[in-house]
C-alpha positions as CSV (number, residue, x, y, z in Angstrom):
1,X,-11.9,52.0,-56.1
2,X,-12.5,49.0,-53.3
3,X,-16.2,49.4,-53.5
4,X,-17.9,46.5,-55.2
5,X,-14.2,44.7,-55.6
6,X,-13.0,41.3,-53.9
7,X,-10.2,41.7,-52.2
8,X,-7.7,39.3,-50.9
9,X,-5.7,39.8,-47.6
10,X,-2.7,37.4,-47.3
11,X,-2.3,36.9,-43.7
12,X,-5.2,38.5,-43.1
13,X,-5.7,37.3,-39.2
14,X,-2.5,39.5,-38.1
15,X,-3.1,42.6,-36.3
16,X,-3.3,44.4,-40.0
17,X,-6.0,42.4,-41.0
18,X,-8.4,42.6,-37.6
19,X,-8.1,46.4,-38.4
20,X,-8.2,46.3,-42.0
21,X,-11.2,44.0,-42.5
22,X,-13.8,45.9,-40.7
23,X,-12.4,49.6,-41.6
24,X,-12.9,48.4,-45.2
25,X,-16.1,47.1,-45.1
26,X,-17.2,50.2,-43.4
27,X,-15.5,52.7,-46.5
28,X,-15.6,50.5,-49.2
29,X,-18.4,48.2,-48.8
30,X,-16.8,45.6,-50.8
31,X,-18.3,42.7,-52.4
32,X,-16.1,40.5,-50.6
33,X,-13.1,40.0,-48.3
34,X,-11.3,36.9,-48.3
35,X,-9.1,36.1,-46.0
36,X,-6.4,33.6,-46.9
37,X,-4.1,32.1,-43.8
38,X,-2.4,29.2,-42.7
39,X,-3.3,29.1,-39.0
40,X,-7.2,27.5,-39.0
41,X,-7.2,28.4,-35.1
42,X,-7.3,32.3,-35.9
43,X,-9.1,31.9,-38.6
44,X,-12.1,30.2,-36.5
45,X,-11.4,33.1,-33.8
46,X,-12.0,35.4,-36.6
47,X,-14.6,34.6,-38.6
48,X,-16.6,34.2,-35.6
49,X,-16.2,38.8,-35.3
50,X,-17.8,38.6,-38.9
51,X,-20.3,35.8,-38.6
52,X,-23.0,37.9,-39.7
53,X,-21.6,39.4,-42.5
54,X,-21.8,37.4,-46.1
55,X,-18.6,39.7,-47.4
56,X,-15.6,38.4,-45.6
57,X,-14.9,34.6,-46.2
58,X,-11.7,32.5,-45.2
59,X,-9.5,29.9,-47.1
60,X,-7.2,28.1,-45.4
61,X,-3.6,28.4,-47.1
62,X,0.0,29.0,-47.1
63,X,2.2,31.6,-49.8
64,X,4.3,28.6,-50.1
65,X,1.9,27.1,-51.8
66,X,1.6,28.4,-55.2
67,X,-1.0,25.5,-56.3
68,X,-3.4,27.0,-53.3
69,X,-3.0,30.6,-54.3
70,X,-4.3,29.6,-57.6
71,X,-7.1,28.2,-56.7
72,X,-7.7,31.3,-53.9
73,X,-7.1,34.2,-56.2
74,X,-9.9,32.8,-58.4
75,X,-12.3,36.0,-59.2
76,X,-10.1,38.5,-57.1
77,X,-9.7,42.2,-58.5
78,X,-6.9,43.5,-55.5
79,X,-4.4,41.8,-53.3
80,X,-2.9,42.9,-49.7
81,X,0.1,40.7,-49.2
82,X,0.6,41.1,-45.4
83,X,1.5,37.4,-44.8
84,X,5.0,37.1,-43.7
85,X,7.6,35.2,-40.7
86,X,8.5,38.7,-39.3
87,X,9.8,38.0,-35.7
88,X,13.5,38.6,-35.8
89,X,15.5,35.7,-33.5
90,X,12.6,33.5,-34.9
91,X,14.2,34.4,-38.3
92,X,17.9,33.9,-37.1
93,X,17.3,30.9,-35.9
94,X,15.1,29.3,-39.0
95,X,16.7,31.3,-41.9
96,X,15.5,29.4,-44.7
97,X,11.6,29.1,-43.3
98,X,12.0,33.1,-43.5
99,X,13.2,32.8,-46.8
100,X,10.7,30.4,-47.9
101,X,7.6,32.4,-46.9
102,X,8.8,35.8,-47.1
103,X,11.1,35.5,-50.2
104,X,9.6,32.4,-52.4
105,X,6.2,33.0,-51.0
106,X,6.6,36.7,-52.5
107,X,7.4,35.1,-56.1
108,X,4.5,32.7,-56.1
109,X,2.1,35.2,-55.0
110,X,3.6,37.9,-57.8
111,X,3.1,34.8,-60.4
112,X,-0.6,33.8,-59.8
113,X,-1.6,37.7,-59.5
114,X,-0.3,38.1,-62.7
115,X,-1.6,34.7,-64.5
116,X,-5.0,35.6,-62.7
117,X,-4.9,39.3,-63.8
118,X,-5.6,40.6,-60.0
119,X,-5.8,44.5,-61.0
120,X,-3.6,46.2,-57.9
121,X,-1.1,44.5,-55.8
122,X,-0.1,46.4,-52.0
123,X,2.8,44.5,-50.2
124,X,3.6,45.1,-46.6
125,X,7.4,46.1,-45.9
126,X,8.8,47.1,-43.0
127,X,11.5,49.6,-41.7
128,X,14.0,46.3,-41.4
129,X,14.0,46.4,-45.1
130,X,16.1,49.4,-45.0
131,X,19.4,49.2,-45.0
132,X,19.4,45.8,-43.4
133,X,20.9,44.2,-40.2
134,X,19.2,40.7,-40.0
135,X,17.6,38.0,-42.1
136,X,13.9,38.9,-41.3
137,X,15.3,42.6,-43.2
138,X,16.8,41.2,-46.0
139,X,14.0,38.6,-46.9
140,X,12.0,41.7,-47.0
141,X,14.3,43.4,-48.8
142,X,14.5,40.6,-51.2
143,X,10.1,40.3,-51.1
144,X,10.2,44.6,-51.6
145,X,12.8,44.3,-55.3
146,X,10.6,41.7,-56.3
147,X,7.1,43.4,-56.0
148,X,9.1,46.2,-57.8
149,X,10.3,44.2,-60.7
150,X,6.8,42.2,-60.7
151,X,5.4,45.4,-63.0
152,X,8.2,44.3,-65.3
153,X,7.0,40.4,-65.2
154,X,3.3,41.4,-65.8
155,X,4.4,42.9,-69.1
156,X,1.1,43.7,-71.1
157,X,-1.2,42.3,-68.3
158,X,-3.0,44.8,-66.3
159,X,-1.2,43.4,-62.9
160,X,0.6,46.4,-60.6
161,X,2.6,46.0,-57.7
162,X,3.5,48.5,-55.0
163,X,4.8,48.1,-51.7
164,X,3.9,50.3,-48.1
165,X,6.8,50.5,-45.7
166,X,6.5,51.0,-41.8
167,X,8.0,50.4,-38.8
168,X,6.6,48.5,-35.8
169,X,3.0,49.5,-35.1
170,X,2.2,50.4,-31.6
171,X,-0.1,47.9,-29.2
172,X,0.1,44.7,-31.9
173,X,1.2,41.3,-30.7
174,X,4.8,41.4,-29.6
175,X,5.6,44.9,-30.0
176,X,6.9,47.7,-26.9
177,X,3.8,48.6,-25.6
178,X,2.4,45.6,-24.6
179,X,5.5,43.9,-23.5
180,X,5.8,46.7,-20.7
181,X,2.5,47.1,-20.4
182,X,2.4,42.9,-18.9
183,X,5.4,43.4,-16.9
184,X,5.0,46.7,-15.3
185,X,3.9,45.6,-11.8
186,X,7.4,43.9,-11.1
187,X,8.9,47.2,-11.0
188,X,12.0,46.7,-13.5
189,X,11.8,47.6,-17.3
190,X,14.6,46.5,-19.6
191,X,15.8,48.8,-22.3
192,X,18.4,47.6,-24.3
193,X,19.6,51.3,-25.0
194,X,19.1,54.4,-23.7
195,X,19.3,56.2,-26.9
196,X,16.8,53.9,-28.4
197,X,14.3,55.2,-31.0
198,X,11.1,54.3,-32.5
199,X,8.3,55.5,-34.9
200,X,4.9,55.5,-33.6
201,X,2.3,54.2,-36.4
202,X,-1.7,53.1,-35.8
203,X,-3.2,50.3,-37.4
204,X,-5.4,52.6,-38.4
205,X,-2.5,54.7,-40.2
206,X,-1.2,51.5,-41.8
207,X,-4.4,50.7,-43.4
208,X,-5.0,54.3,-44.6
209,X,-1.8,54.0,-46.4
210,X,-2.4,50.8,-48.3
211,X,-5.8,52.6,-49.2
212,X,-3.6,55.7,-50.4
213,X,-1.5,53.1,-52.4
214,X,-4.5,51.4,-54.5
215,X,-5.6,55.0,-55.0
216,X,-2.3,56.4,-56.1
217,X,-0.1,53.8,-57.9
218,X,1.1,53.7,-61.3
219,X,3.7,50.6,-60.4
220,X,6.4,49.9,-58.3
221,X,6.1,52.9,-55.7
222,X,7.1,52.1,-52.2
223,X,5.2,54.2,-49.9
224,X,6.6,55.7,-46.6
225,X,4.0,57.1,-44.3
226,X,5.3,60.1,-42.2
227,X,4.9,59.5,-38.8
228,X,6.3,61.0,-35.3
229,X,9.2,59.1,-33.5
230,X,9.6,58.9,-29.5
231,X,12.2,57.8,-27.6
232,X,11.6,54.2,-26.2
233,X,13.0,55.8,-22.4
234,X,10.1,58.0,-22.4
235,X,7.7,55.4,-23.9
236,X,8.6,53.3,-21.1
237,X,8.2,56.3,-18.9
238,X,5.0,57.2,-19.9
239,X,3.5,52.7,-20.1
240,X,5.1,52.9,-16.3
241,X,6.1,56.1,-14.5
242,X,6.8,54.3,-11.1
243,X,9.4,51.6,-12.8
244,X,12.7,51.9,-12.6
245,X,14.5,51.4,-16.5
246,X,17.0,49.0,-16.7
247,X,19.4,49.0,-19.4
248,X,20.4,45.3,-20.9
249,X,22.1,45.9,-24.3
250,X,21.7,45.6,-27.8
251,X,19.7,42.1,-29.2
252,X,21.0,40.4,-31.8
253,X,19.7,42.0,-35.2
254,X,18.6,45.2,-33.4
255,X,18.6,48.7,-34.4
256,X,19.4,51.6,-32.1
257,X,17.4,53.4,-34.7
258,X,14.6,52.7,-37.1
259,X,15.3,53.5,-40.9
260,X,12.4,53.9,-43.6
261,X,14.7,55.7,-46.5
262,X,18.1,54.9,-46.8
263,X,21.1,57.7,-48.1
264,X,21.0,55.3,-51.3
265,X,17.0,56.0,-51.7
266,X,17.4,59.1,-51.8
267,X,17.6,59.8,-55.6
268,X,14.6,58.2,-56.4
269,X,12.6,59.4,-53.1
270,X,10.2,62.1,-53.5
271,X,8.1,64.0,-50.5
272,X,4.5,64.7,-50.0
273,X,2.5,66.2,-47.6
274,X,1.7,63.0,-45.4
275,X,4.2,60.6,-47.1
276,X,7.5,59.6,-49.1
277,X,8.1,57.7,-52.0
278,X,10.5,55.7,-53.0
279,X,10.3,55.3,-56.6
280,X,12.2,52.1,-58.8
281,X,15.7,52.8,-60.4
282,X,15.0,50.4,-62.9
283,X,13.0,51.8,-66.3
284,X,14.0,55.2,-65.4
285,X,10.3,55.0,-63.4
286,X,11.8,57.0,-61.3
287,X,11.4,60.0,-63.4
288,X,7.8,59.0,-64.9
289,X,6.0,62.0,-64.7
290,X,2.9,59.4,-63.9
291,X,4.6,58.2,-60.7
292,X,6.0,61.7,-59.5
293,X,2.5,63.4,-59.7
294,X,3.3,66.6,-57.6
295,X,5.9,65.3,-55.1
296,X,9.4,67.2,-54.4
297,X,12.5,65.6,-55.0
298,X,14.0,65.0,-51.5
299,X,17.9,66.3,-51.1
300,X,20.8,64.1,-51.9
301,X,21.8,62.2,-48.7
302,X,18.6,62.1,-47.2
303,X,17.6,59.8,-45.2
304,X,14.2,58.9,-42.8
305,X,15.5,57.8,-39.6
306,X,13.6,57.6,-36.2
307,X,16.3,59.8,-34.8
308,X,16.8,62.5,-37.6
309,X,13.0,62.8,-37.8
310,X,11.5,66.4,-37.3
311,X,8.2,64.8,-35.2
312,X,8.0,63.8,-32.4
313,X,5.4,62.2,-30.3
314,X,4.6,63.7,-26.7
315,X,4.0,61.9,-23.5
316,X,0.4,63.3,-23.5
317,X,-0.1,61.9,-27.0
318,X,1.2,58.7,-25.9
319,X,-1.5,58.5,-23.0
320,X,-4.0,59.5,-25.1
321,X,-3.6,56.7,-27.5
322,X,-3.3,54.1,-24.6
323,X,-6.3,55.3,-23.2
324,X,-8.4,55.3,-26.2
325,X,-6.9,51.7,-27.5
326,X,-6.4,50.2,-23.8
327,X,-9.2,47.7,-24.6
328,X,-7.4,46.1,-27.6
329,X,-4.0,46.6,-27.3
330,X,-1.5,43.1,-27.5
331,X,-4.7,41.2,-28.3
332,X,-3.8,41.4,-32.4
């Protein structure tokens, strides 16, 4: 489907991006990967991993914008919207810059694809969007209704929108692993609880899943990639065996547990073999025959929880991973 095809990757120098970029080129051979970001600094770090290949190209903008995604989505057949403010106090602290790039940013990108006719639209959500407990969750919320509703907007134009939902991915900027991984040697971890739960997603997972997605969509699915969960005690156990966990409480806007499917979901969520999906109350979509394909109708009351989930990943899979992505890890 991506072979031959531009594609546009909205915040495309984040740690999706660096992984999606060079996994798709390798697939898909596309005819060209444009990267569109605000931040000319990463861009220059970037471009200089894919100097020698013709196919990936950069443009310097912002999702405010709607006048510069205009002009960028010029000749584009698919869209990855992974641009967004995502780090939580950041978004407590600056509420309306959140909403301005992850809510009104969402609106003018859904706008242009559909003026431009852009033939598939995959928008990054995350676990926060579930059920949510901060801003940076409900402006993605907000960003996940309207990708939804954009198959509504497009009317007759060929334009369709879904969304791919997961939770932190392990070793990108910011996340656990690194953070105790670059303060191991004093001998202290915090953990804010010692019930604490996480899924464990790859970048490499992530990006398979937005591949599924252009593959698989009819319009308005949200995708939920089943992954294995670990507690964030033995995580820390396993980054740093010899320090000694020290429990600080609760952050503002924190979950003990992450959520990708909500009770509420669960009438329009059906379950495949590797992943959910969530399918859109409105049209009675959710019972399009098109967009159901062979999934199973989850149970009323389910829900997809880091804590209620039947995987689980071992220490030995955790070391495994660390030692293969040891090289790379907190550096996108």
């Amino acid at each position: 489907m991506l072979s031959n095809q531009t594609i546009f990757v909205t915040g495309g120098t984040g740690s999706f991006g660096h992984t999606f970029v060079p996994m798709t080129l390798e697939k898909y051979n596309p005819k060209k990967i444009i990267i569109f970001s605000r931040d000319e600094m990463k861009q220059w770090e970037m471009a200089k991993l894919f100097q020698d290949d013709p196919r990936v190209r950069f443009f310097i903008g912002d999702v405010r914008d709607r006048e510069r995604l205009y002009r960028a989505l010029d000749g584009v057949d698919y869209v990855v919207h992974a641009a967004a403010t995502k780090i939580v106090p950041t978004a407590e602290y600056n509420p309306f810059e959140c909403v301005k790039t992850n809510i009104n940013g969402a609106m003018n990108l859904i706008d242009a694809c559909i003026d431009k006719g852009i033939k598939r639209v995959v928008a990054l959500s995350t676990d926060k969007a579930s059920s949510p407990v901060n801003l940076y969750g409900a402006t993605k919320l907000a960003s996940d209704k309207l990708f939804v509703a954009g198959n509504s907007y497009a009317g007759s134009n060929q334009t369709r929108f879904s969304v791919v939902r997961y939770g932190n991915v392990m070793g990108s900027r910011g996340s656990v692993i690194p953070f105790f991984m670059s303060i191991k040697d004093k001998g202290v971890l915090p953990i804010t609880d010692d019930r604490m739960t996480r899924f464990m997603i790859s970048l490499e997972q992530g990006v398979e899943l937005v591949w599924h997605a252009f593959e698989d969509m009819v319009g308005g699915e949200i995708y939920v990639k089943k992954i294995p969960s670990m507690k964030v005690t033995d995580l820390a156990r396993v980054v740093a065996p010899e320090a000694r966990q020290e429990i600080v409480g609760i952050r503002p806007g924190e979950k003990l547990h992450e959520q990708m499917i909500g009770e509420e979901d669960s009438f329009y969520t059906y379950e495949y073999p590797e992943h959910y999906k969530i399918l859109p109350a409105i049209h009675s979509w959710d019972k399009d025959a098109g967009r159901i394909k062979d999934g199973a109708k989850v149970p009323e009351g389910f829900s997809y929880t880091s804590d209620n989930n039947t995987e689980w990943m071992t220490d030995a899979e955790l070391q495994a991973w660390i030692e293969t992505n040891r090289a790379k890890i907190g550096s996108i």
